[in-house]
LUMKOL-266485 format. One record per residue (C-alpha): residue number from 1; z, y, x. Coordinates in steps of 0.1 Angstrom, whole numbers, plus 5000, padded with zeros to 4 digits. Each point is the difference from the previous one (the first is absolute). Example, Ala and Ser with C-alpha at 12.3 -4.5 7.8 and 13.67 -1.06 7.14 Angstrom:
<atoms>
ATOM   num      z      y      x
ATOM     1   5078   4955   5123
ATOM     2   4993   5034   5014
</atoms>
This chain:
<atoms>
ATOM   num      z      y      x
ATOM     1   5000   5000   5000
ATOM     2   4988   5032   5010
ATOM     3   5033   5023   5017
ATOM     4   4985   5033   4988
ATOM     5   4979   5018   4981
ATOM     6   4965   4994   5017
ATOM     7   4988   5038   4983
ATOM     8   5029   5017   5020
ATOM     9   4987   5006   5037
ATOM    10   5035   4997   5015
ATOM    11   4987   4985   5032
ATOM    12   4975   5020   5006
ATOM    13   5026   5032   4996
ATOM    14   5020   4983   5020
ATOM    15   4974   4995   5026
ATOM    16   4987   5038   5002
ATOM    17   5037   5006   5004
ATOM    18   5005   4978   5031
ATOM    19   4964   5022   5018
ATOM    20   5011   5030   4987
ATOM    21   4973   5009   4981
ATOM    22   5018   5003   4961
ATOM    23   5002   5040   5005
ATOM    24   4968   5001   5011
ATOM    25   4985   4986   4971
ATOM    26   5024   5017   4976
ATOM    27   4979   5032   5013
ATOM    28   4971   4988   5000
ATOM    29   5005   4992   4961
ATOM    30   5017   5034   4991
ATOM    31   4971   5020   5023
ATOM    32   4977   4980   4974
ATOM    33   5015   5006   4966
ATOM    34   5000   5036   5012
ATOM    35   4963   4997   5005
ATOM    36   4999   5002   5036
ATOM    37   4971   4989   5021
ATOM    38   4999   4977   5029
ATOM    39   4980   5007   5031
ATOM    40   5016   4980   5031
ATOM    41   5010   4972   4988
ATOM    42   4992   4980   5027
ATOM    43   5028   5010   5024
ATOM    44   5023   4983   4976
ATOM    45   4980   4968   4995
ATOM    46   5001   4996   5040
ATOM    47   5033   5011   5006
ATOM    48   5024   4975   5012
ATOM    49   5022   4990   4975
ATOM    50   4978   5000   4973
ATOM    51   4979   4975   5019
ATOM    52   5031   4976   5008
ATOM    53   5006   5005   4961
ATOM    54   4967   4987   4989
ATOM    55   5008   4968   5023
ATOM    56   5032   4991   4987
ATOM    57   4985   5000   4965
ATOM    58   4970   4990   5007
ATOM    59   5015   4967   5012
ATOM    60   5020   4995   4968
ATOM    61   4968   4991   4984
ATOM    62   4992   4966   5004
ATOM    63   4962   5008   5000
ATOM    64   5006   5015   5034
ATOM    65   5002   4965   5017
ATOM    66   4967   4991   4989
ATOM    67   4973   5015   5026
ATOM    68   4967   5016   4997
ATOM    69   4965   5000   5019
ATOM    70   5022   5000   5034
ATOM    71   5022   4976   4992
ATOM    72   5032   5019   5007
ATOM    73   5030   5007   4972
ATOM    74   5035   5015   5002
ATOM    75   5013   4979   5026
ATOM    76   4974   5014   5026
ATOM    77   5015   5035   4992
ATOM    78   5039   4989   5001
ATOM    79   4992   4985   5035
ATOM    80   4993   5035   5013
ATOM    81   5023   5024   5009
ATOM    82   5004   5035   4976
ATOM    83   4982   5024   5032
ATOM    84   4971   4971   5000
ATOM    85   4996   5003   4958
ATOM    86   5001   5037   4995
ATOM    87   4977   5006   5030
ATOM    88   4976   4973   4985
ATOM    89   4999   5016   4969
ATOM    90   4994   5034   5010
ATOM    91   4970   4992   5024
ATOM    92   4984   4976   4972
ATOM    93   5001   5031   4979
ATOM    94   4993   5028   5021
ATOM    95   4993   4988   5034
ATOM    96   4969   4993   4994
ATOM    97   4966   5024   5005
ATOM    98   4987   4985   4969
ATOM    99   5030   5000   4982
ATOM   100   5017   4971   4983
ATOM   101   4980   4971   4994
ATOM   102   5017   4972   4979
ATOM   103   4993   4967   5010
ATOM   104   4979   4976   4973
ATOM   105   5016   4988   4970
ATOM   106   5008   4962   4995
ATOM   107   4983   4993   4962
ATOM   108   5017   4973   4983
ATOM   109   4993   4991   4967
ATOM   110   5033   4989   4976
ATOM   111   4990   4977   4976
ATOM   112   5008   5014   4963
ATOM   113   5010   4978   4967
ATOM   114   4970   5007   4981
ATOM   115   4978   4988   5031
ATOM   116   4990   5028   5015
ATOM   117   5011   5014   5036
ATOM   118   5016   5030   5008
ATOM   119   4990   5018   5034
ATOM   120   5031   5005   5022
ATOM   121   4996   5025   5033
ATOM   122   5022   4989   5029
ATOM   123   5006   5030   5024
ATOM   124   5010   4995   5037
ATOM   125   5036   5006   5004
ATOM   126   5000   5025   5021
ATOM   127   4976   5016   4969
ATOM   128   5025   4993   4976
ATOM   129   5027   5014   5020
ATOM   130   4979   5034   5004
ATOM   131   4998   4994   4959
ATOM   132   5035   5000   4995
ATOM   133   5006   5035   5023
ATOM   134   4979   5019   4981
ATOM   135   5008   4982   4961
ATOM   136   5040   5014   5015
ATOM   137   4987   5033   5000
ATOM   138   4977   5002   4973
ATOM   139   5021   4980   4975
ATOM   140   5030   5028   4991
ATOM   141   4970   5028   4998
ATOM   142   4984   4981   4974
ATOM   143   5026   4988   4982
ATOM   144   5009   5040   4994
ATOM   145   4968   5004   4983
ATOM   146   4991   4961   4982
ATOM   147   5005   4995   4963
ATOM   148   5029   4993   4985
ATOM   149   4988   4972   4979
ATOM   150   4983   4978   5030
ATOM   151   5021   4971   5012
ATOM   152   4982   4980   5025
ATOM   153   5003   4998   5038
ATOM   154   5030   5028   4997
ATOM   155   5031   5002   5012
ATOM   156   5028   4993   4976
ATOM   157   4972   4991   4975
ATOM   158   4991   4965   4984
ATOM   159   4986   4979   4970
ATOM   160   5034   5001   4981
ATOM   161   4996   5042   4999
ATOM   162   4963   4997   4989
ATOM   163   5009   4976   4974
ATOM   164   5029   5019   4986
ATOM   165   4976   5032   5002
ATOM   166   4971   4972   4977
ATOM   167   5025   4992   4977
ATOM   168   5016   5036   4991
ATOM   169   4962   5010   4997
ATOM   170   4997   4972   4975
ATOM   171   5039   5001   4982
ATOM   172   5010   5036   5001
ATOM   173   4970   5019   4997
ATOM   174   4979   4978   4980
ATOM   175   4968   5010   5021
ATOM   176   4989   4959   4987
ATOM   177   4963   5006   5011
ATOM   178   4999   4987   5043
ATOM   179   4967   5005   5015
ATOM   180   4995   4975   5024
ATOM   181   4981   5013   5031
ATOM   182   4985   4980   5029
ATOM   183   4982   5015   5027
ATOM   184   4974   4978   5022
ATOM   185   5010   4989   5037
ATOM   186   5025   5030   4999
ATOM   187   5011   4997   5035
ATOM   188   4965   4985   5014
ATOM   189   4982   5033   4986
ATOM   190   5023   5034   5007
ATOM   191   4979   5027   5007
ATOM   192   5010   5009   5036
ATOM   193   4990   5037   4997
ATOM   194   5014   5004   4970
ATOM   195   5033   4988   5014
ATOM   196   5001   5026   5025
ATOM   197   4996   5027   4978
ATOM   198   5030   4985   4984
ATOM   199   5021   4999   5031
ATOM   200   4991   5033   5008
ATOM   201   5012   5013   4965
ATOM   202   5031   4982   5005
ATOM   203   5010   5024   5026
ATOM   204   4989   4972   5028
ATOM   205   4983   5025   5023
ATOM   206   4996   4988   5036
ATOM   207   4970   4996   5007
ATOM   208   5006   4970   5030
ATOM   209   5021   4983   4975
ATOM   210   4968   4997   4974
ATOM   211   4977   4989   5028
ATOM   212   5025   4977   5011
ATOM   213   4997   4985   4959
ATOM   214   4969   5003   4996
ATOM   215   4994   4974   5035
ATOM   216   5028   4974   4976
ATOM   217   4977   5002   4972
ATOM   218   4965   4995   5020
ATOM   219   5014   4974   5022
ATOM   220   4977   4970   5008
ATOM   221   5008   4968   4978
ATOM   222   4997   4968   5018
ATOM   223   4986   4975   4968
ATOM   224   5009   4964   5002
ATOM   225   4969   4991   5012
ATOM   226   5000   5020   5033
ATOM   227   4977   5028   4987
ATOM   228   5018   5037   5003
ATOM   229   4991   5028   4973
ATOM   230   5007   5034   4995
ATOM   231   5015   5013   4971
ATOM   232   4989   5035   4985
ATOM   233   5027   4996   4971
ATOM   234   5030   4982   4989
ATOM   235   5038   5002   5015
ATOM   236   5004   4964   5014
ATOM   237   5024   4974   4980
ATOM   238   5028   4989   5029
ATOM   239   5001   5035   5014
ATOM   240   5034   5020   5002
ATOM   241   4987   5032   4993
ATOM   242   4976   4986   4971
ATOM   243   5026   4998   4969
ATOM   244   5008   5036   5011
ATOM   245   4969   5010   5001
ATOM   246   4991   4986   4969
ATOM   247   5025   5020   4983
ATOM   248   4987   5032   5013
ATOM   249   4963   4988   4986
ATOM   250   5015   4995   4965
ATOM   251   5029   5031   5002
ATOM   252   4972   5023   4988
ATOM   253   4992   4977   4968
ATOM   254   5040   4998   4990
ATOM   255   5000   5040   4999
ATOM   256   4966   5005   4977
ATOM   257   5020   4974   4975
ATOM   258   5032   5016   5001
ATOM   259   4979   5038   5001
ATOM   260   4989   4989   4965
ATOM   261   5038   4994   4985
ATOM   262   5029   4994   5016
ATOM   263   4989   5032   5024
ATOM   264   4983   5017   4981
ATOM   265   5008   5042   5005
ATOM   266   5012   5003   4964
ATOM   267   5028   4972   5007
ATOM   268   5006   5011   5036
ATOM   269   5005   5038   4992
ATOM   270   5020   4993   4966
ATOM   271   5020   4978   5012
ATOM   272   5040   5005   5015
ATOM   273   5029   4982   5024
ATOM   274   5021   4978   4984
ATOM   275   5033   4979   5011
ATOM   276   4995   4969   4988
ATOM   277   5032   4977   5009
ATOM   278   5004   5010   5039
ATOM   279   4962   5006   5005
ATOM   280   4981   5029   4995
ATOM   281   4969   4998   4982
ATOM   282   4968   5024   4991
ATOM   283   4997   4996   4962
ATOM   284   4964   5004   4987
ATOM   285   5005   4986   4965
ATOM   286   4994   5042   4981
ATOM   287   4966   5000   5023
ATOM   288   4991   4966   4987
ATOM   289   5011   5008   4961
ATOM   290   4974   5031   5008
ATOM   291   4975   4978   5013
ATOM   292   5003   4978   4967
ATOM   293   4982   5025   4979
ATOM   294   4965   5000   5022
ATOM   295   4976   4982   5009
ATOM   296   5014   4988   5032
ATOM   297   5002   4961   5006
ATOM   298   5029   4981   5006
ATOM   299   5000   4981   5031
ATOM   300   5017   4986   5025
ATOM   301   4995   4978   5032
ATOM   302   5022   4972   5019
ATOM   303   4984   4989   5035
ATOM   304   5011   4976   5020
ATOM   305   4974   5001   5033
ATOM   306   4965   4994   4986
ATOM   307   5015   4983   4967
ATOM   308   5004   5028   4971
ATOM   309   5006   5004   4965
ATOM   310   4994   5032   4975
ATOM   311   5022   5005   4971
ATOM   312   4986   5013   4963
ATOM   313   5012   5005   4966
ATOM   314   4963   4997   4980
ATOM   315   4975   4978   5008
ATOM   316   4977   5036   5000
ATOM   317   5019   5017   5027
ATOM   318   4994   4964   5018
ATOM   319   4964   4996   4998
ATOM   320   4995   5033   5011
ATOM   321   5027   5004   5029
ATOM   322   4982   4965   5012
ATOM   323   4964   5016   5000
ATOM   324   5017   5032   5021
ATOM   325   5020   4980   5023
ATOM   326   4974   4977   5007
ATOM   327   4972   5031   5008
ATOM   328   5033   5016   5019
ATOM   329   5001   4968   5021
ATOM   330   4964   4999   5009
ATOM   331   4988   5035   5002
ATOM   332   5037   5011   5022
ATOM   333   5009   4969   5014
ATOM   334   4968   4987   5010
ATOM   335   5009   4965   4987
ATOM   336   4989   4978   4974
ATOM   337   5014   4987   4967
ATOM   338   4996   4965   4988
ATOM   339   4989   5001   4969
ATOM   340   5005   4962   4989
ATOM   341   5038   5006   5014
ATOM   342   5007   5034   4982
ATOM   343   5014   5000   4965
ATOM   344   5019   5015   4973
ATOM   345   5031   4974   4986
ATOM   346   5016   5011   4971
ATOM   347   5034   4983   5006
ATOM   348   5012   4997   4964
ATOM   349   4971   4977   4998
ATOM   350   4993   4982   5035
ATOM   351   5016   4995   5035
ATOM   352   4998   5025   5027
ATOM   353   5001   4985   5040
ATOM   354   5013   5018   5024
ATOM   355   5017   4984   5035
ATOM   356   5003   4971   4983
ATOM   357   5011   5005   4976
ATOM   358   4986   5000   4959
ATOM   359   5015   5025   4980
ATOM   360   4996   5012   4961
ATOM   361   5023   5013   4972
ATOM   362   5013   4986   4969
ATOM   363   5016   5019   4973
ATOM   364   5041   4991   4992
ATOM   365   5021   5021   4978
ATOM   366   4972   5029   4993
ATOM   367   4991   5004   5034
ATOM   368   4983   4984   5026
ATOM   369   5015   4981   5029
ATOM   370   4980   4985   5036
ATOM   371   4994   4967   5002
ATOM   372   4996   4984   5038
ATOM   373   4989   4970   5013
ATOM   374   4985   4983   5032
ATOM   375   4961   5000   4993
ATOM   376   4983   4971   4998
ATOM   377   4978   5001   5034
ATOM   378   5033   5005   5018
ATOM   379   5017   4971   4981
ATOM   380   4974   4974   5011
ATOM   381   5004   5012   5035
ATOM   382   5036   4998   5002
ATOM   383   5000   4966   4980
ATOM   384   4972   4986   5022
ATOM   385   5021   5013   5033
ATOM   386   5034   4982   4984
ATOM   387   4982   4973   4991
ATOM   388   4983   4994   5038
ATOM   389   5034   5006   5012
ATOM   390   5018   4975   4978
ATOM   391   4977   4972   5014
ATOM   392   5009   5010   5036
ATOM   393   5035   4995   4991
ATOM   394   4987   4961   4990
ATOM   395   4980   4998   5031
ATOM   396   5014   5026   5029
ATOM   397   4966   5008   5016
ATOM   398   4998   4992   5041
ATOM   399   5026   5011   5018
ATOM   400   5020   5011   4972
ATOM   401   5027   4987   4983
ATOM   402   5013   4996   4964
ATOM   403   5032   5028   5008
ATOM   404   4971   5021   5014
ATOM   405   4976   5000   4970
ATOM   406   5030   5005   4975
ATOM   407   5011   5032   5016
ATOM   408   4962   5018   5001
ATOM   409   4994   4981   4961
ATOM   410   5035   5022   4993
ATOM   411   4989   5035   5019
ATOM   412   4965   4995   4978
ATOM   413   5023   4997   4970
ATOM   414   5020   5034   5012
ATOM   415   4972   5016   5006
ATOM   416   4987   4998   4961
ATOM   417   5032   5011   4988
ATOM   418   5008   5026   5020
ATOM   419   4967   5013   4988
ATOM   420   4989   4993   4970
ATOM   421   5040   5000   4988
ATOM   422   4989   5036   4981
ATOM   423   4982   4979   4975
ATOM   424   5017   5001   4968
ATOM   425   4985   4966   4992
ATOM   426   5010   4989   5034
ATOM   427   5016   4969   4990
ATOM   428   4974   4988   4979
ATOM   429   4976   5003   5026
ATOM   430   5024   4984   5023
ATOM   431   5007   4973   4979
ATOM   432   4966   4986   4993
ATOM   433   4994   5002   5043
ATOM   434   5034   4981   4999
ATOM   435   4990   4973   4979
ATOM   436   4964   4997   5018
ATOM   437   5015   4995   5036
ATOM   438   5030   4977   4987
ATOM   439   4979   4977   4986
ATOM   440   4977   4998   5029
ATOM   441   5034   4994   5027
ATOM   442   5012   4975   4980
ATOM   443   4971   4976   4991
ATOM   444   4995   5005   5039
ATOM   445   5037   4995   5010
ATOM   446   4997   4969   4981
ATOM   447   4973   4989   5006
ATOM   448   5005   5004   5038
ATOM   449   5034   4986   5006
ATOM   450   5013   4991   4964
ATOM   451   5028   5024   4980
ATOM   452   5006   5027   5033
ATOM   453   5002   5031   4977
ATOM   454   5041   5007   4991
ATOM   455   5018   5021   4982
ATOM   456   5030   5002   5019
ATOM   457   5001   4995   5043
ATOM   458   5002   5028   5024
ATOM   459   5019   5029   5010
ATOM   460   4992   5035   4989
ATOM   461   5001   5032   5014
ATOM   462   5019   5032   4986
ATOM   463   4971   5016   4994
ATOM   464   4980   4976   4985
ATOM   465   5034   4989   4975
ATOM   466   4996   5041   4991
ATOM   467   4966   4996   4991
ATOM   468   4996   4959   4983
ATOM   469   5039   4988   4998
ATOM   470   4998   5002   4963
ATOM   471   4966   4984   5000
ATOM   472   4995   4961   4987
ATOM   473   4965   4997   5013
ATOM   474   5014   4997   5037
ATOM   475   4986   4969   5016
ATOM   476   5002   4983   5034
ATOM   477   4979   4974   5018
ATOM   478   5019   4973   5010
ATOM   479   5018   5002   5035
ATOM   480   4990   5040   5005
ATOM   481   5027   5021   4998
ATOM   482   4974   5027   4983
ATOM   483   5005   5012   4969
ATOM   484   4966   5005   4983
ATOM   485   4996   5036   4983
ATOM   486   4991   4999   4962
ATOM   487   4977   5024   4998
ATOM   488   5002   5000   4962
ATOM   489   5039   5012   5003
ATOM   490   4992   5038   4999
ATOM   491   5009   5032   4981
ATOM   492   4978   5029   4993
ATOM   493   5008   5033   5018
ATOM   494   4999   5038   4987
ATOM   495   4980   5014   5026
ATOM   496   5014   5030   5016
ATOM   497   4985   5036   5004
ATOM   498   4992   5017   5027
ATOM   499   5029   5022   5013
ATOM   500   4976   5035   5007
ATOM   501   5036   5013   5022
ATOM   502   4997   4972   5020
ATOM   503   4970   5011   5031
ATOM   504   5003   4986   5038
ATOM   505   4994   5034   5016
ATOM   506   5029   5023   4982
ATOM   507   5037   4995   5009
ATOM   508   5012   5001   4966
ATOM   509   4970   4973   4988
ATOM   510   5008   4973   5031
ATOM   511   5040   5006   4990
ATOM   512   4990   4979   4969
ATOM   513   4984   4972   5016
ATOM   514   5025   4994   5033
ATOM   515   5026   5016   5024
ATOM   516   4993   5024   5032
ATOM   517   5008   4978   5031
ATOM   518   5036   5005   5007
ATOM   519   4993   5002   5039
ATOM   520   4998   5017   5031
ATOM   521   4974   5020   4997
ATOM   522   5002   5008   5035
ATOM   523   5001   4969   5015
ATOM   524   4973   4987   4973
ATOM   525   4981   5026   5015
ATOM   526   5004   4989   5035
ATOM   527   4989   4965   4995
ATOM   528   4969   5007   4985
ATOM   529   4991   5023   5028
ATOM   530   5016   4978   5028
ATOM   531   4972   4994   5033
ATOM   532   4994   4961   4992
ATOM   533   5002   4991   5032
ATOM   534   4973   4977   4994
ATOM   535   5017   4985   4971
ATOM   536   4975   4987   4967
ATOM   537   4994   5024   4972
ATOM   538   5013   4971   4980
ATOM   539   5035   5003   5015
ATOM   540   5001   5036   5006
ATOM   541   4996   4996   4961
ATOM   542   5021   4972   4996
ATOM   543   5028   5015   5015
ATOM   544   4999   5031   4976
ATOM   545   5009   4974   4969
ATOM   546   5026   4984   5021
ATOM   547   5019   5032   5003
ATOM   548   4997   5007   4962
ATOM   549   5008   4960   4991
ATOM   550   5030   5005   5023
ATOM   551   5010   5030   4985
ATOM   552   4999   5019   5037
ATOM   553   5028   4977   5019
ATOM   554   4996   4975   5025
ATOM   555   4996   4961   4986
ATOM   556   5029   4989   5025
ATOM   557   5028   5023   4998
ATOM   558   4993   5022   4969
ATOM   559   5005   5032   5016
ATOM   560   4974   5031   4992
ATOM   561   4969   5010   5022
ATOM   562   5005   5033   5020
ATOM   563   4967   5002   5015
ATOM   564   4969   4981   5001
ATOM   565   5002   4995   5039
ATOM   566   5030   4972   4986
ATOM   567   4980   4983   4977
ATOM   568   4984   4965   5017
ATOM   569   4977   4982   4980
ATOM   570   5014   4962   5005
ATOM   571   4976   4971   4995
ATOM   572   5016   4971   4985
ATOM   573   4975   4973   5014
ATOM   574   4988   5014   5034
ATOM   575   4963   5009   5006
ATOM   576   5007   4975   5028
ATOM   577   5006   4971   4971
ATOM   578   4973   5012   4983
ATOM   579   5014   5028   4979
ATOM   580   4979   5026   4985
ATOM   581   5015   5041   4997
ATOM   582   5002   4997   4963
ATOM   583   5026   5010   4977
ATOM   584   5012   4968   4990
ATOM   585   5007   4990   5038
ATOM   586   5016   5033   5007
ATOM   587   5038   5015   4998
ATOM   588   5009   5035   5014
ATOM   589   5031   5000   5023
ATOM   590   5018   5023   5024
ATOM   591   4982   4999   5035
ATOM   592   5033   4994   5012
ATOM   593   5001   4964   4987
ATOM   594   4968   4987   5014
ATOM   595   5016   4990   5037
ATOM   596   5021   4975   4968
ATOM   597   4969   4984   4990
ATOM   598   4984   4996   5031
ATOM   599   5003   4967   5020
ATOM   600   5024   5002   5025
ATOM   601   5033   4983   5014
ATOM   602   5031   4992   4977
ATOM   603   5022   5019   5025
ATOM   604   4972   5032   4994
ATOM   605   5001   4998   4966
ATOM   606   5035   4997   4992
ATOM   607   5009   5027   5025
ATOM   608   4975   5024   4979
ATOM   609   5014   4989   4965
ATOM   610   5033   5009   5012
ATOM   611   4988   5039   5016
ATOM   612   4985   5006   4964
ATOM   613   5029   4989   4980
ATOM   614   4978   4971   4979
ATOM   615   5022   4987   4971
ATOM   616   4998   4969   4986
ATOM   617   4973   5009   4974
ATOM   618   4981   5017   5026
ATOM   619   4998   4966   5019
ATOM   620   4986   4981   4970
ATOM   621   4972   5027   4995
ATOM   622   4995   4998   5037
ATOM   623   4999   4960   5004
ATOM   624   4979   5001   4970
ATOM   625   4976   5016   5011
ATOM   626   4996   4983   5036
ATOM   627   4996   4965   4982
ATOM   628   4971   5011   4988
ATOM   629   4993   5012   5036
ATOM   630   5004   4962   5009
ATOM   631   5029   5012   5020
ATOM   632   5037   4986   5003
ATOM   633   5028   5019   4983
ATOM   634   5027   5022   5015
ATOM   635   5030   4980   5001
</atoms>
């Protein structure tokens, strides 16, 4: 189960803080809402912390261990030490005569369920690590000047917010008409010219820092077959900087809605400040009553990346708003609407899809109430996943076992929940997957090895008693002490709105999502600006989250850091023994207690225990830690 909310970007906060680099974002996004323009940006992409930054979470994406055209990924990088990375970077970008030239693009093409492939771009690392300095810097402008109403690839955004935003739409203002839009190869056919002018607008206005884009976008794409080509449009799929991008592309069609309605002048300039609870809202409701008596169209737009929905009372206002929006799209935009794939769904009537999810109304009590479930592409998926699953668990592929395949069958199973959980049909949907992959587990169980499936045999977690204790459709394969998750045992849940005070780059918005470091800031300071010596990026940054998961003391005797010249980074399994300078092999001590740890003479190291006062806890801590040296203990 997941430990935090996955639309809350603690770590990445928490990371900025570590490098240094929150307050500079925080201007960055106040400079922008003030409408500010930005013309050397550049000097902060390169600078140093913000390049160390984009490492550390650059390598908390999985994706960054698998490698592109030069068959190199994160580890290459973290091998390095910081001098060797920022100086890299900055020559690839600027150290050039002919300026920065990204290297080809690995294709690959991910199958899709309907059959058909979807093209994934696979930067070189050190590519995608020049990605993530500039999408740091160009993230908190834009997110000054996006839509409210967008939810994907944002911070402190997610489904659950674009949902609840679908279903108010739908329950509370009774706007029943959805127009479904679907524009062609979205991502394969951005208009790269007009996506400058659209940077530009935004304030972006460094000139290096749009050639340096413009290179991303044109880079050569190396096909699966070995042929390379040249793209003249499109942001490429796998691409850091692509989602963001994206949103800039589509920014400019969330306005024109929200120009037409919800910001419309007559609502913006009658409208007032309001406390509502402890938040302070802009109430527009005497603009909109005013708007009520024209000819104005209702309408309103939720986005999640390339995936929106418009919201209309009338089927009129909807079969016009979809002829303007669709010309608006073409003639502005410079992309193309399918046809087949954009329609007008009268909810009271027929389902709605949107991220998965089918929705429609139905009336209760003289009024009208939404209606969710899984839709029915997604529930043949899902089944046919289960089901696959469920006849591993039979038959544990090569090299697997039966423990092994119950524990990914039961992330697959968290996975749907956790997702599709804002269904209110949920456990209908549930249940019918439940019954299909049940059925199929125990005619194989049985068939396999005779009765294996029990209701009663293992041990069970406190987490996973939380979640099923009070379910009876726990079973267990015989002799695995691994519960098997019902995936039928589920509860719909409200989803949540957005909170609009919550924002990453204010002090007041990032006090409702986590706690300032309670550090030295000083000292923090130091480390991250410390001469490596020669020492890895990877444990230059290690050692940063060692001092915050240590709260600042040394591991052996508890007491506090003074300075960062005291601080020894402490491998638990020597290079020597084949250790890496990772953070799970690492421990910050005092220098002072290395000579402890070092291999030397029992007369040495008892007369240097005694000089520094170790106490009895101190020597378990020490003798600890040079077992798994593979060195004898301090008697």
């Amino acid at each position: 189960m997941p430990k935090k909310d996955k639309s809350l970007c603690v770590e990445d906060l928490r990371h900025a803080e570590y490098y240094g680099m929150q307050q500079t974002f925080d201007e960055l996004y106040q400079k922008s809402k003030n409408g500010e323009n930005f013309s050397n940006l550049m000097s902060l992409i390169l600078s140093r912390d913000n390049i160390l930054l984009a490492y550390r979470n650059i390598k908390a994406n999985g994706g960054s261990y698998t490698a592109g055209t030069d068959n190199k990924n994160i580890t290459d990088i973290g091998r390095k030490t910081p001098e060797e990375v920022i100086e890299k970077v900055r020559f690839i970008v600027t150290g050039s005569n002919h300026g920065y030239r990204p290297k080809p693009v690995r294709r690959k093409d991910i199958p899709k369920p309907n059959g058909k492939t979807r093209p994934l771009g696979i930067p070189c690392i050190w590519d995608r690590l020049i990605q993530q300095c500039i999408k740091q810097i160009l993230e908190p402008i834009c997110e000054a000047k996006f839509y409210n109403h967008s939810y994907g690839f944002r911070p402190n955004r997610s489904v659950e917010h674009a949902i609840n935003r679908t279903y108010t739409m739908l329950q509370m203002m009774n706007m029943h008409y959805v127009i479904e839009f679907d524009i062609k190869g979205f991502f394969d056919n951005v208009n790269h010219s007009k996506l400058m002018k659209q940077i530009w607008s935004l304030g972006i206005q460094d000139k290096q820092l749009i050639f340096v884009i413009k290179r991303i976008l044109t880079a050569p794409i190396r096909m699966p077959d070995g042929s390379t080509v040249i793209p003249d449009k499109g942001t490429p799929q796998g691409g850091i900087i692509s989602p963001l991008l994206a949103n800039i592309v589509l920014n400019e069609l969330d306005w024109w809605v929200a120009s037409q309605w919800e910001e419309h002048p007559v609502a913006t300039s009658r409208g007032r400040h309001r406390i509502i609870g402890k938040t302070e809202v802009f109430d527009k409701s005497h603009g909109y009553r005013l708007m009520k008596n024209t000819e104005l169209k209702e309408m309103h737009i939720v986005r999640y990346a390339d995936d929106f929905r418009i919201f209309c009372k009338t089927k009129e206002d909807a079969i016009k708003t979809k002829e303007a929006v669709t010309k608006w799209i073409e003639e502005r935009l410079k992309l193309e609407v399918s046809p087949e794939k954009t329609r007008i769904v009268n909810t009271r009537k027929r389902w709605s899809e949107f991220l998965g999810f089918k929705i429609r109304v139905r009336p209760k009590h003289h009024k009208y109430i939404v209606q969710s479930a899984i839709c029915d592409k997604k529930v043949k998926i899902e089944t046919d996943k289960l089901v696959e699953q469920a006849k591993n668990i039979a038959r544990p592929r090569e090299k697997k076992t039966c423990l092994g395949e119950i524990q990914l069958f039961n992330s697959m199973v968290l996975g749907i929940q956790n997702y599709y959980q804002l269904a209110t049909c949920i456990s209908i949907d549930c249940r019918d997957i439940h019954r299909r992959v049940m059925t199929v587990l125990t005619n194989r169980l049985n068939t396999e090895k005779g009765c294996q499936l029990k209701r009663e045999g293992g041990t069970i977690t406190q987490a996973e008693k939380e979640r099923f204790g009070n379910s009876k459709m726990i079973r267990y394969v015989a002799g695995i002490d691994q519960m098997i998750y019902p995936i039928a045992y589920i509860k719909n849940k409200i989803p949540m709105a957005r909170r609009s005070a919550v924002c990453s780059y204010t002090a007041e918005g990032r006090a409702l999502i986590h706690s300032n470091l309670n550090l030295n800031a000083f000292l923090l300071k130091e480390l991250r600006e410390q001469v490596s010596n020669g020492r890895s990026t990877e444990y230059m940054d290690s050692r940063i989250s060692l001092y915050s998961a240590q709260h600042g003391k040394c591991a052996i005797s508890g007491e506090e850091f003074q300075s960062a010249s005291d601080i020894a980074g402490w491998l638990k399994k020597p290079k020597d023994n084949g250790g890496e300078e990772r953070y799970k092999n690492m421990i910050l001590i005092h220098k002072r207690y290395i000579p402890l740890l070092q291999e030397k003479s029992q007369q040495i190291l008892k007369a240097t225990s005694q000089s520094f006062e170790i106490t009895n806890k101190m020597l378990v801590k020490i003798n600890s830690l040079r077992k798994q040296a593979n060195q004898s203990a301090i008697d």
